[in-house]
C-alpha positions in Angstrom: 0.0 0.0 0.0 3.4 2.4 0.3 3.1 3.0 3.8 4.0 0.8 6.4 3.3 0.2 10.8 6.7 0.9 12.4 7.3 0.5 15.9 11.1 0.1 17.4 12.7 -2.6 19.4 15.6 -1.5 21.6 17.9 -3.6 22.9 21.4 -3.5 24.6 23.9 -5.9 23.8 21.2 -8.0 21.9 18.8 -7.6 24.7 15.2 -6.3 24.3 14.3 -4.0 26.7 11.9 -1.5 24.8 9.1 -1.8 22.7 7.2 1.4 21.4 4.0 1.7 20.2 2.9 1.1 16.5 2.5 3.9 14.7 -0.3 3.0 11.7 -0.1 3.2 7.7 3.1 6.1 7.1 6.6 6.0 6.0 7.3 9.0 8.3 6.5 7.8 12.0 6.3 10.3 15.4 6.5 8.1 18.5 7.2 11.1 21.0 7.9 8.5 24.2 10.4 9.1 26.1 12.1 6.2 28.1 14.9 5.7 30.9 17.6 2.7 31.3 20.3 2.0 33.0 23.0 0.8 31.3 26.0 -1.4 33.1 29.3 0.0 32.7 30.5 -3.0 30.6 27.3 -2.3 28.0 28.8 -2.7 24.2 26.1 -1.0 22.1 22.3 0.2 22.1 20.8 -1.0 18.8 17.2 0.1 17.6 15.5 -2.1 15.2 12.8 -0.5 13.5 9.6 -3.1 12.3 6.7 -3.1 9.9 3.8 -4.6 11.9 1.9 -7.2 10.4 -1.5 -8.5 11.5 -1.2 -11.7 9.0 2.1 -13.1 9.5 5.1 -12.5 10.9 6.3 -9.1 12.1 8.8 -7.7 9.2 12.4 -6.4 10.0 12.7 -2.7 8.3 16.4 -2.2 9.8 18.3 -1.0 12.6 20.7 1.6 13.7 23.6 1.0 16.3 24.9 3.0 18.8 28.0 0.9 20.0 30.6 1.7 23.1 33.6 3.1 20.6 31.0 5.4 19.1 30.4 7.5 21.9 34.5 7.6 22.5 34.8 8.9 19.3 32.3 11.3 19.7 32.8 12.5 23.7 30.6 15.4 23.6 27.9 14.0 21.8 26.2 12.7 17.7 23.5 14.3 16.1 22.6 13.0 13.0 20.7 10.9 10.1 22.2 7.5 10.4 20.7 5.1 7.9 19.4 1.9 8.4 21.4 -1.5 8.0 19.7 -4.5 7.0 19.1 -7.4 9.9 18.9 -10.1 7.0 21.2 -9.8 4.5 18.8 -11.2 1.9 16.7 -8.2 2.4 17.1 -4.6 1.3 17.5 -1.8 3.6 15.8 2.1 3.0 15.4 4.5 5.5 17.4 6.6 8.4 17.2 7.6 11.6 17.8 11.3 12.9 19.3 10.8 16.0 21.0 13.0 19.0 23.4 11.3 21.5 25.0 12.7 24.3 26.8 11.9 27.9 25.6 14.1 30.3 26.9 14.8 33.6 29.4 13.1 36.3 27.7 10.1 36.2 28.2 9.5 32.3 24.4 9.9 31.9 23.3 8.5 27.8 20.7 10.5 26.6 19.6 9.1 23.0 16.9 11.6 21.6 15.4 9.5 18.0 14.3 13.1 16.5 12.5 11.7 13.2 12.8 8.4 10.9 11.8 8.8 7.4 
């Protein structure tokens, strides 16, 4: 139909810890939910798969965006940015990006990852 029902997985280090809600028929999705985790200090990376919701079979994966350890050394006061997708299954092809802002805040290394838009 040329739109589709995203909704994000979050997980760190291959863990899931958040689901949003599904956002229904666009290609251009606004969650607005906010969310707080604590990661361990040992955490490697904070990936967010973004998914097509499908009432007949099987959720599909749309891609996902990784926000790994070395990242946010390269980048010590902070990312903003699109970053675009990477495909889950290689078999599949990957469209889309994520506009995202990243910082540490604070003494106690507080992440902050802010997903402005997705298109």
């Amino acid at each position: 139909t040329g739109s589709s029902d995203p909704y994000c997985i979050v997980k760190i280090d291959d863990e899931a810890i958040i689901r949003t809600a599904t956002v229904w028929k666009t290609l251009s999705p606004f969650w607005g939910e906010e969310y707080e985790v604590h990661l361990h200090p040992t955490f490697h990376s904070v990936s967010i798969y973004v998914m097509d919701e499908d009432a007949l079979s099987r959720d599909d994966v749309i891609g996902k965006v990784c926000i790994t350890r070395d990242m946010l050394v390269e980048h010590p006061k902070g990312y903003s940015g699109w970053m675009s997708l990477s495909e889950v299954d290689p078999d599949e092809e990957v469209q889309g990006e994520i506009h995202l802002r990243v910082e540490v805040q604070g003494s106690r290394r507080l992440l902050c990852c802010t997903v402005l838009e997705a298109r």
